[in-house]
C-alpha positions in Angstrom: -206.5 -182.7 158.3 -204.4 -185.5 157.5 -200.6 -185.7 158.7 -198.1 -185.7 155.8 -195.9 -189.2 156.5 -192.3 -189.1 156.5 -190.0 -191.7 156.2 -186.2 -190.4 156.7 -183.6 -193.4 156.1 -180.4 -192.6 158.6 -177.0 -194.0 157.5 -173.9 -194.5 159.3 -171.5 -191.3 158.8 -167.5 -193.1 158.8 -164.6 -190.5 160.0 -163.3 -191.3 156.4 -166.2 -190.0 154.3 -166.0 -186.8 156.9 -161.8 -186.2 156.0 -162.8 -187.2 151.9 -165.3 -184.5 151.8 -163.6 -181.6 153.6 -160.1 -182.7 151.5 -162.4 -181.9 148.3 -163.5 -178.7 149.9 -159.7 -177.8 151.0 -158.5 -178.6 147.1 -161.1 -176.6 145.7 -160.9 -173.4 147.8 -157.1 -173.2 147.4 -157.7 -173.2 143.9 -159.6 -171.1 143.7 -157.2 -168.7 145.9 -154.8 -169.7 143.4 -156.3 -168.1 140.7 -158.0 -165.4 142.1 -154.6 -164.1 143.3 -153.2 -164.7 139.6 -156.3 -162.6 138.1 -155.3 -159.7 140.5 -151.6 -160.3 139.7 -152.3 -160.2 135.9 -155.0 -157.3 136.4 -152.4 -155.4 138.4 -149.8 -156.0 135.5 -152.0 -155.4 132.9 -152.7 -151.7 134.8 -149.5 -150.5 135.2 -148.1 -151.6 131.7 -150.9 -149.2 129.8 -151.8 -146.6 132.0 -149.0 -146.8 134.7 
């Protein structure tokens, strides 16, 4: 059987793409926390004021 050839190019990872990335990741998950916590808040409201 013949091998399968790879060829995997490796490129130099800078401490500044590293911080860029997980800065994106922060911003999104916080909001997304943001708004999740505002859809309870406005589920919660939304509860009380017709069946509360």
């Amino acid at each position: 059987m013949a091998e399968a050839q790879q060829h995997i190019d490796y490129v130099e990872v800078k401490s500044k793409d590293i911080l860029a990335e997980r800065q994106t990741g922060w911003a999104m998950f916080t909001k997304a926390t943001m708004w999740g916590i505002i859809a309870v808040v406005l589920l919660l409201v939304f509860l009380k004021v017709f069946f509360g």
